[in-house]
Short mmCIF file of the C-alpha atoms (twelve columns), coordinates in Angstrom:
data_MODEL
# 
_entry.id   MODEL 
# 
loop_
_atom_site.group_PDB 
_atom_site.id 
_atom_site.type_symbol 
_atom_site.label_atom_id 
_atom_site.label_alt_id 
_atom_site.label_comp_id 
_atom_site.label_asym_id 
_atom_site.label_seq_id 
_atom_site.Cartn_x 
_atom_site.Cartn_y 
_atom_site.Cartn_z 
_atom_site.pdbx_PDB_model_num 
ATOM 1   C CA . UNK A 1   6.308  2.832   40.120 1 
ATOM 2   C CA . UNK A 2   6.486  2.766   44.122 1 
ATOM 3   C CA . UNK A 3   9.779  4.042   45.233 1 
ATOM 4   C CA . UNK A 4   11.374 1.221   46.851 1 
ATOM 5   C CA . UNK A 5   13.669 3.838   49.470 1 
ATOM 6   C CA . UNK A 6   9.948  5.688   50.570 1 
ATOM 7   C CA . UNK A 7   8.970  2.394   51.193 1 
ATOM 8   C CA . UNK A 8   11.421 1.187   53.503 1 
ATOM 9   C CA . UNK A 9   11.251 3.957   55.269 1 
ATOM 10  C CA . UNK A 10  7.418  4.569   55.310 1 
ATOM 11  C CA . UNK A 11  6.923  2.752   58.450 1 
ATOM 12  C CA . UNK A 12  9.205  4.653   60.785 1 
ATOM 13  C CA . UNK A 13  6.975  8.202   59.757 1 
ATOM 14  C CA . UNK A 14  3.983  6.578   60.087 1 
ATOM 15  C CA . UNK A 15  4.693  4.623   63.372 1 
ATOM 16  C CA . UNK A 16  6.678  7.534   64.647 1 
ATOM 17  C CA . UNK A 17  5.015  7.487   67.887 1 
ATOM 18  C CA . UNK A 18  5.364  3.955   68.878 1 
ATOM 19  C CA . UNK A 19  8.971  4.007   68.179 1 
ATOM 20  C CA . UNK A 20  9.294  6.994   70.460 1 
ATOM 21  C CA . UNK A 21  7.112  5.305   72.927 1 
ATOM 22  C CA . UNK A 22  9.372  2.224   72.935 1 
ATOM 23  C CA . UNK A 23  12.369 4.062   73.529 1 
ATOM 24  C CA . UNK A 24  11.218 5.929   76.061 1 
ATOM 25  C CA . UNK A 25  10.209 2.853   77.651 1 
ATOM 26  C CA . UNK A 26  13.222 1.395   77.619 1 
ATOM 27  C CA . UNK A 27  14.934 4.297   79.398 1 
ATOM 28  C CA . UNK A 28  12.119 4.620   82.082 1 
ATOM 29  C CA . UNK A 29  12.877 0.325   83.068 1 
ATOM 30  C CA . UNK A 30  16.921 1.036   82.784 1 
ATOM 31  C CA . UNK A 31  17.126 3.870   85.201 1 
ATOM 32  C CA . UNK A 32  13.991 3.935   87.041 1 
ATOM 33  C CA . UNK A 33  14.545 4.380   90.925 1 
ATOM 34  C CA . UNK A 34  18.854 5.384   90.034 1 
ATOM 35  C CA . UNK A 35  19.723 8.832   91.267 1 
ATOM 36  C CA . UNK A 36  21.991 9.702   88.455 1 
ATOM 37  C CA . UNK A 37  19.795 7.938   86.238 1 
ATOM 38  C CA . UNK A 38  20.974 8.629   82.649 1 
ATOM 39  C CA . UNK A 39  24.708 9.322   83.110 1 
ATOM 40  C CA . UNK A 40  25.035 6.042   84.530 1 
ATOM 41  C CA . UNK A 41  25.536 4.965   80.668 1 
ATOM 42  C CA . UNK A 42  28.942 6.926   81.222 1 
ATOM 43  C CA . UNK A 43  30.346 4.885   84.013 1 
ATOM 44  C CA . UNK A 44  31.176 1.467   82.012 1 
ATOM 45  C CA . UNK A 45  33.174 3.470   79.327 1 
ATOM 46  C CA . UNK A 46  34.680 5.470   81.749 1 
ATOM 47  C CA . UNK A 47  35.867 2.985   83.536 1 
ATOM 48  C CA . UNK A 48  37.422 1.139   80.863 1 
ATOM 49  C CA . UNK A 49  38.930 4.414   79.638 1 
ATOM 50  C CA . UNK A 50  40.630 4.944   82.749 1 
ATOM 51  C CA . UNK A 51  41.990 1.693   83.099 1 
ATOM 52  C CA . UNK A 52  43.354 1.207   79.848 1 
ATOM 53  C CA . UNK A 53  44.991 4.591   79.696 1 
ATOM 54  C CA . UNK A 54  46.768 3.169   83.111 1 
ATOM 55  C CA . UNK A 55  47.629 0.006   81.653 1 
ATOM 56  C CA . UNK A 56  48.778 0.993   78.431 1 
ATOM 57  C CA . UNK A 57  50.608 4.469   79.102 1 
ATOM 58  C CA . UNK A 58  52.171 3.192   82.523 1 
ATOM 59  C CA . UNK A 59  52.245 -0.406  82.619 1 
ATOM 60  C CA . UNK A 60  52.679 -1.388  78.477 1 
ATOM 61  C CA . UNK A 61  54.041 1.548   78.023 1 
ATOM 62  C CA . UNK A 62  51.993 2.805   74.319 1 
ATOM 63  C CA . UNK A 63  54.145 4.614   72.057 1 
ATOM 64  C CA . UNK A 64  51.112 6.348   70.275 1 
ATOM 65  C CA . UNK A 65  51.137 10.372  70.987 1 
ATOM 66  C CA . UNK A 66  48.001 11.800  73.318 1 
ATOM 67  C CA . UNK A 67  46.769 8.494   73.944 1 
ATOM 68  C CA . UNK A 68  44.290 9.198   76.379 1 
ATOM 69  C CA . UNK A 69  42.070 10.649  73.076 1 
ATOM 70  C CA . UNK A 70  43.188 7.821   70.882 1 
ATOM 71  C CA . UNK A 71  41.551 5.366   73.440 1 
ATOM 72  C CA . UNK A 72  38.677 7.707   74.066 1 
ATOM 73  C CA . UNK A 73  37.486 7.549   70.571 1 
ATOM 74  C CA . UNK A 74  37.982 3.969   70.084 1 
ATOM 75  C CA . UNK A 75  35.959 2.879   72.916 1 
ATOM 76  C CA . UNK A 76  33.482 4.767   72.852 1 
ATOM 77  C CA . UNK A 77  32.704 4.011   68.967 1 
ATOM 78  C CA . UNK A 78  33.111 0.497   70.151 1 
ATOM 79  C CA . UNK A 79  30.731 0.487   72.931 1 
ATOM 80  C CA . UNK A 80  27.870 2.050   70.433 1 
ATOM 81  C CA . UNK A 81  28.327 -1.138  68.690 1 
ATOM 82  C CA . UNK A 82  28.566 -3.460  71.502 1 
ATOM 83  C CA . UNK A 83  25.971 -2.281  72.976 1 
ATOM 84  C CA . UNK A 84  23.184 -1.829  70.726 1 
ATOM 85  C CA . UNK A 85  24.440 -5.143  68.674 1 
ATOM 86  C CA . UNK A 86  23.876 -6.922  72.405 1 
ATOM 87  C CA . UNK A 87  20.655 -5.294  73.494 1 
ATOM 88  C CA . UNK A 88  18.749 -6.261  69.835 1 
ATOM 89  C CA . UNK A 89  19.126 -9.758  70.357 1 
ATOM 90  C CA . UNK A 90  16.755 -9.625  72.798 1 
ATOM 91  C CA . UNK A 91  14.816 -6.409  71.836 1 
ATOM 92  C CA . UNK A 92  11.908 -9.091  69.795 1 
ATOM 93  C CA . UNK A 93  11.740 -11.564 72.538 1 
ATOM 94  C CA . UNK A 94  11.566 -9.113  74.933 1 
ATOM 95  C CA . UNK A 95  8.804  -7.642  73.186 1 
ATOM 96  C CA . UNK A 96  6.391  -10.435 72.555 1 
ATOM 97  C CA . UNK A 97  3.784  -9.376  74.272 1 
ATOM 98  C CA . UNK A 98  3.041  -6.519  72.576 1 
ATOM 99  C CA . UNK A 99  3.808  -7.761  69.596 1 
ATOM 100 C CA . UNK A 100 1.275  -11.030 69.697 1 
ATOM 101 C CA . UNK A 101 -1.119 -8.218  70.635 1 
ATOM 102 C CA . UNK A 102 -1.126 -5.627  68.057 1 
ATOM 103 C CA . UNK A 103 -0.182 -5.871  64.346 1 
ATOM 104 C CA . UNK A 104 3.091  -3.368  63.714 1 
ATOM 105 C CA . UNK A 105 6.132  -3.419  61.580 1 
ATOM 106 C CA . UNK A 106 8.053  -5.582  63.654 1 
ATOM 107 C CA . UNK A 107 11.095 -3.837  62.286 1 
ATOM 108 C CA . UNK A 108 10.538 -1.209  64.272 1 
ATOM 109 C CA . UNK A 109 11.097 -3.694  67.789 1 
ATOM 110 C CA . UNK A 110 15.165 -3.756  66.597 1 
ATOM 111 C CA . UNK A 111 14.835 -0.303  65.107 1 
ATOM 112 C CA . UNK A 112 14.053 1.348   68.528 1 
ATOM 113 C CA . UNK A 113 16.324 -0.835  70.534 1 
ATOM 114 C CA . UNK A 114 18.824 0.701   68.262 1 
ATOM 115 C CA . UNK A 115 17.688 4.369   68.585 1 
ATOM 116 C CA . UNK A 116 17.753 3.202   72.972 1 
ATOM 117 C CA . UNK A 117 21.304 2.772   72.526 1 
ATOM 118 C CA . UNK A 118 22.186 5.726   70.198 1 
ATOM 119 C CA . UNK A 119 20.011 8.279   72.608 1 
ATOM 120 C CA . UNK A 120 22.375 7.261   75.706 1 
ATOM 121 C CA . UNK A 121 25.621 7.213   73.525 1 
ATOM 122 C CA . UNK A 122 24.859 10.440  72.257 1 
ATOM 123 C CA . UNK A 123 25.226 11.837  75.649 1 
ATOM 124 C CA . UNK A 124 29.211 10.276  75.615 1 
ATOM 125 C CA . UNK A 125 29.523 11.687  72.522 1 
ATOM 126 C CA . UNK A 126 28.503 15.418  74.128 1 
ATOM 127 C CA . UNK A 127 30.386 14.912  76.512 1 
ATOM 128 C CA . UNK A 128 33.563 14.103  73.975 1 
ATOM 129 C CA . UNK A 129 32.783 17.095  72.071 1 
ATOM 130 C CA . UNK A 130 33.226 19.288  75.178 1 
ATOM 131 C CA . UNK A 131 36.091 17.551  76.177 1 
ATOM 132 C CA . UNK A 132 37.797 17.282  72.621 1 
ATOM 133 C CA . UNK A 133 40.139 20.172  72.769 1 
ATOM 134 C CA . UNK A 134 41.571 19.747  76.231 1 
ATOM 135 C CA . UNK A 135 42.618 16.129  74.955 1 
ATOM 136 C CA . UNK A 136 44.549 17.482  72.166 1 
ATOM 137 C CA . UNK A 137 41.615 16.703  69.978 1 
ATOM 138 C CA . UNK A 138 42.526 19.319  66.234 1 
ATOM 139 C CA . UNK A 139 39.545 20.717  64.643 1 
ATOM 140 C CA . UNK A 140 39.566 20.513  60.853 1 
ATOM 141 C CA . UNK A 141 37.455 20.593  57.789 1 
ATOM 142 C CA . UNK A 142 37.118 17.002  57.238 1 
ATOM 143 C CA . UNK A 143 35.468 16.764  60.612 1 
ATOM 144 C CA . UNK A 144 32.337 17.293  58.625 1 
ATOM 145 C CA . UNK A 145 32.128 14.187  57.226 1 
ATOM 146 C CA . UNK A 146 32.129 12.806  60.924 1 
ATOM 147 C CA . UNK A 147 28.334 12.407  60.750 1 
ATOM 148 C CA . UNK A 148 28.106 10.127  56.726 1 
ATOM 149 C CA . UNK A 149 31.172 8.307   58.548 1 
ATOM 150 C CA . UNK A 150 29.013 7.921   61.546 1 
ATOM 151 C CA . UNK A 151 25.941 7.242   59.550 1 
ATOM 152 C CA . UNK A 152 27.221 4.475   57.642 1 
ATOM 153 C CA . UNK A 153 28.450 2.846   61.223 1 
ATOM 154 C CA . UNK A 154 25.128 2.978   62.353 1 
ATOM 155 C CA . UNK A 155 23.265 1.776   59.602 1 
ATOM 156 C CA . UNK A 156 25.952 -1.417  59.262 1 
ATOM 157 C CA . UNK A 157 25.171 -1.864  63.627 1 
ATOM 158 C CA . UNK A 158 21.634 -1.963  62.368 1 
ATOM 159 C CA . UNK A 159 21.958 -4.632  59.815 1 
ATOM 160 C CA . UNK A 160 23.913 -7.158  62.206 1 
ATOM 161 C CA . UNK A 161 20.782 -6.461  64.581 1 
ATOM 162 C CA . UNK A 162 18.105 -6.868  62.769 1 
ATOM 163 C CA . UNK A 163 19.669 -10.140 62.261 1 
ATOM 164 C CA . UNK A 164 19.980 -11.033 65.164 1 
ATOM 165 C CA . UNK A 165 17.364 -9.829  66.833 1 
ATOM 166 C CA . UNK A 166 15.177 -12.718 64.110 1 
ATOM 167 C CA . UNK A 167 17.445 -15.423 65.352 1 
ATOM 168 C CA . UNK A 168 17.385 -15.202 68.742 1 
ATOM 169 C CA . UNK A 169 14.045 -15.950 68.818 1 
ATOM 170 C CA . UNK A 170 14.819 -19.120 67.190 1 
ATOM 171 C CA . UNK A 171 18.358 -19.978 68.727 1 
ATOM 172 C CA . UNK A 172 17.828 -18.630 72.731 1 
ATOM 173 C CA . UNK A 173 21.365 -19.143 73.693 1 
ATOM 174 C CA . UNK A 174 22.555 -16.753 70.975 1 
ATOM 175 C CA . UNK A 175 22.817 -13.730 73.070 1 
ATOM 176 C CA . UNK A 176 25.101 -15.430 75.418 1 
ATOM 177 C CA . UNK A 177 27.765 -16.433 72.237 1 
ATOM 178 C CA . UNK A 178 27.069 -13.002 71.112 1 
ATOM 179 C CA . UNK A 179 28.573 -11.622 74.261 1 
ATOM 180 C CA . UNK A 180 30.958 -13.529 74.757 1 
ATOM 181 C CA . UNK A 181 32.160 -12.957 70.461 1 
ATOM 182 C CA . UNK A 182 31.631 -8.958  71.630 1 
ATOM 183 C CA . UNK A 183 34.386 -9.306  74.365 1 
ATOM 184 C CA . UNK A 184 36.915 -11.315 71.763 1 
ATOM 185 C CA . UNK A 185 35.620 -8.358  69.350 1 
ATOM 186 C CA . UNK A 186 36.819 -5.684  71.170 1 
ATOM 187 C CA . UNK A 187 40.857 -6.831  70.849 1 
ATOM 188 C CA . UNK A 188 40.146 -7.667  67.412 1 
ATOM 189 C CA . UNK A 189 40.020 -4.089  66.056 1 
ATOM 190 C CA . UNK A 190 42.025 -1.292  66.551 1 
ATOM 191 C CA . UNK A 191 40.571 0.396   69.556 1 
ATOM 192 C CA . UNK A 192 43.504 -0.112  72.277 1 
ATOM 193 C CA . UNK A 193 46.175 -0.644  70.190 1 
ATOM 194 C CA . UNK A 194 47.938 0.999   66.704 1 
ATOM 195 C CA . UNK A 195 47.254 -2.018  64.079 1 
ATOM 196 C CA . UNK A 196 50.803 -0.755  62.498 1 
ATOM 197 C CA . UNK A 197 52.316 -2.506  65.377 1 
ATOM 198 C CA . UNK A 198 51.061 -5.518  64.527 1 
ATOM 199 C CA . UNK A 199 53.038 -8.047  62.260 1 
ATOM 200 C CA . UNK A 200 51.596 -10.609 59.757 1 
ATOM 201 C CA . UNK A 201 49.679 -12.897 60.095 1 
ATOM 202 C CA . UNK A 202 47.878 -10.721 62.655 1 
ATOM 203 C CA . UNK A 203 48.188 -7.570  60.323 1 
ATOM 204 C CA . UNK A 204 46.258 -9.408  57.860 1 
ATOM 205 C CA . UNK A 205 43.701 -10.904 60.256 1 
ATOM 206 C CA . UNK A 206 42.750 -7.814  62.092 1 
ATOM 207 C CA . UNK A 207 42.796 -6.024  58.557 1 
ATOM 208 C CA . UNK A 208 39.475 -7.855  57.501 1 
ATOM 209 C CA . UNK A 209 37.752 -7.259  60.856 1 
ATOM 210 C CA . UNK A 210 35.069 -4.644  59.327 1 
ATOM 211 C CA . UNK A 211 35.339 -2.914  62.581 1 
ATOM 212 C CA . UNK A 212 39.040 -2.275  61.757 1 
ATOM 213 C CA . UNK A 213 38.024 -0.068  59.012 1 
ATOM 214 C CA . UNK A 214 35.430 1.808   60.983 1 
ATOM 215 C CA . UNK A 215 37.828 2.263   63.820 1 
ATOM 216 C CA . UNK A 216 40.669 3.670   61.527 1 
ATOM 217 C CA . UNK A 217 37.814 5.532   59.825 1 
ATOM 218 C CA . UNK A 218 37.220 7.626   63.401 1 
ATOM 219 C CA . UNK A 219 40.412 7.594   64.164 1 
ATOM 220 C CA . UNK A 220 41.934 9.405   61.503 1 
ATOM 221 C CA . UNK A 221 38.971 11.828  61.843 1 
ATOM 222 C CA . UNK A 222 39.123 12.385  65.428 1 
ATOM 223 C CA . UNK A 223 42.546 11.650  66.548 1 
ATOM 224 C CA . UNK A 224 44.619 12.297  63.732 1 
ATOM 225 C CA . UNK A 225 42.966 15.029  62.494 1 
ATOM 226 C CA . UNK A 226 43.618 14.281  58.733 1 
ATOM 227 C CA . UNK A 227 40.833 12.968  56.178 1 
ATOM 228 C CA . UNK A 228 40.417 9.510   55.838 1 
ATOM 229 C CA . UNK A 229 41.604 7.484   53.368 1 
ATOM 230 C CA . UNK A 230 39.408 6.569   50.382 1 
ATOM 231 C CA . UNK A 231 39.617 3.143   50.468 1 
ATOM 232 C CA . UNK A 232 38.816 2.661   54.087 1 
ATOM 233 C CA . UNK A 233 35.687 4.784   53.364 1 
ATOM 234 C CA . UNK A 234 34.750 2.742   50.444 1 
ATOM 235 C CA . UNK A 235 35.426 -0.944  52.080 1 
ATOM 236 C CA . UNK A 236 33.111 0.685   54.996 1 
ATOM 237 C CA . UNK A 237 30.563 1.632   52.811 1 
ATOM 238 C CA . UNK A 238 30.728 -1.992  50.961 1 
ATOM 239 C CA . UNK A 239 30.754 -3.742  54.453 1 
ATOM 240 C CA . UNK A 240 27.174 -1.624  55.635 1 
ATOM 241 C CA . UNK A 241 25.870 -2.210  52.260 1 
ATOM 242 C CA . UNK A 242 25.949 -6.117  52.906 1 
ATOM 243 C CA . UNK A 243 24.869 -6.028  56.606 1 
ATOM 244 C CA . UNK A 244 21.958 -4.112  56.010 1 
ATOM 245 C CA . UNK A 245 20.978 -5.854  52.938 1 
ATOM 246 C CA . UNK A 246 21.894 -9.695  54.627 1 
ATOM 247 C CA . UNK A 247 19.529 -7.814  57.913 1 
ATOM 248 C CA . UNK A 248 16.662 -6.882  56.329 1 
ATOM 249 C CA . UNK A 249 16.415 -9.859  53.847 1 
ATOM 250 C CA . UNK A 250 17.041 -12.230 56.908 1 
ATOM 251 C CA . UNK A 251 14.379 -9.569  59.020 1 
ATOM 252 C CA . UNK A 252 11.971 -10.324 56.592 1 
ATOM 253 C CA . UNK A 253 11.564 -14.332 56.145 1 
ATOM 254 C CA . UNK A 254 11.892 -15.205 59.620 1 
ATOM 255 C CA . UNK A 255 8.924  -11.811 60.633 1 
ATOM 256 C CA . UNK A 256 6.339  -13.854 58.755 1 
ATOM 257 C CA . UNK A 257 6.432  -16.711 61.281 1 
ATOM 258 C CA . UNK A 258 7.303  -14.077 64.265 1 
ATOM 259 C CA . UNK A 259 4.133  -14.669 66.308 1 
ATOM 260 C CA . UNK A 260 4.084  -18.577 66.007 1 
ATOM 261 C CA . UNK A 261 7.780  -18.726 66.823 1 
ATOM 262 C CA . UNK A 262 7.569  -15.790 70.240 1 
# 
């Protein structure tokens, strides 16, 4: 009996060298001709990092301890999703040429936009990891399970854009409502702010924001420094499990007609 996992997976081994092609395409076109070239990816994140510790320590006033790392980690979680949910709505559009050229898993169009984004977040992410202790970051055991937390994040990301990526080629104007729903996004978790502040109804509303329980996830990894609690991990797990399996099922009706429809 074929193992349904080996064959999901089957096309990323043996197309290995188109998805690396791909993504190194994609980083050739975004910073060809820029001196800094790669850690431009830092500046937008930075930026925002600086301004809301200003804002929020000196202006709002944030009663939340170290907050300067309690930002850092949301936003930067936050722009991995943001970013790479943004840039695969037009990864298969963008890629139409190729693809009304050559036959191809056309998963693997969303698949490397995604692995784009992660390859210039992970530089961030270095960056954090240097920078962890001098923001009062605590290292601890359960900072191992940082990468299945991180996993599961990415593999829910790549649900909502393999999604997406299908219906923008249908609906053109999507991208532009899924920007604008990205920048409403970002106040509706718990990246700026401590969700214990907030009272009901809000406290109930932000509460079913699956990004809430990612956020809190990495928060009480990386800020905290205490384990996570088991039902955050669990309602994570349950919220990837449906985006991925809502992505691929979507992926995979609306791929038959790809070529007619690009």
């Amino acid at each position: 009996m074929p193992n349904p996992i080996a064959a999901t997976f089957r096309p990323y081994w043996q197309y290995r060298d188109l998805v690396r092609n791909l993504v190194i395409k994609d980083l050739k076109v975004r910073y060809q001709g820029a001196v800094l070239g790669f850690f431009w990816s830092l500046g937008n994140p930075l930026a925002l990092i600086l301004l809301y510790d200003f804002v929020f320590t000196h202006v709002f006033r944030s009663d939340l301890p170290n907050y300067i790392l309690y930002l850092v980690v949301g936003v930067l979680h936050y722009n991995l999703f943001s970013q790479a949910v943004s840039q695969s709505c037009e990864s298969l559009t963008s890629a139409s040429g190729l693809i009304q050229k050559i036959y191809f898993p056309r998963i693997l169009v969303p698949t490397s936009s995604l692995l784009f984004t992660l390859v210039l977040w992970v530089v961030a992410i270095l960056i954090l990891v240097v920078l962890y202790p001098f923001l009062g970051g605590i290292y601890h055991w359960g900072l191992l399970l940082y990468p299945l937390i991180l996993g599961l994040y990415v593999a829910f990301i790549w649900g909502i854009a393999l999604a997406f990526s299908v219906l923008q080629v249908e609906f053109r104007d999507l991208k532009h409502l899924v920007d604008i729903a990205l920048m409403f996004g970002f106040w509706s978790a718990p990246i700026v702010y401590d969700i214990n502040v907030l009272k009901p109804p809000f406290l109930e509303i932000i509460s079913m924001n699956p990004l809430t329980q990612f956020m809190d996830l990495f928060h009480a990894l990386l800020y905290a420094g205490t384990l996570p609690a088991l039902n955050h991990v669990l309602i994570a797990s349950a919220w990837t499990l449906g985006a991925v399996s809502v992505g691929m099922v979507l992926f995979r009706r609306k791929a038959r007609h790809l070529v007619e429809d690009l």
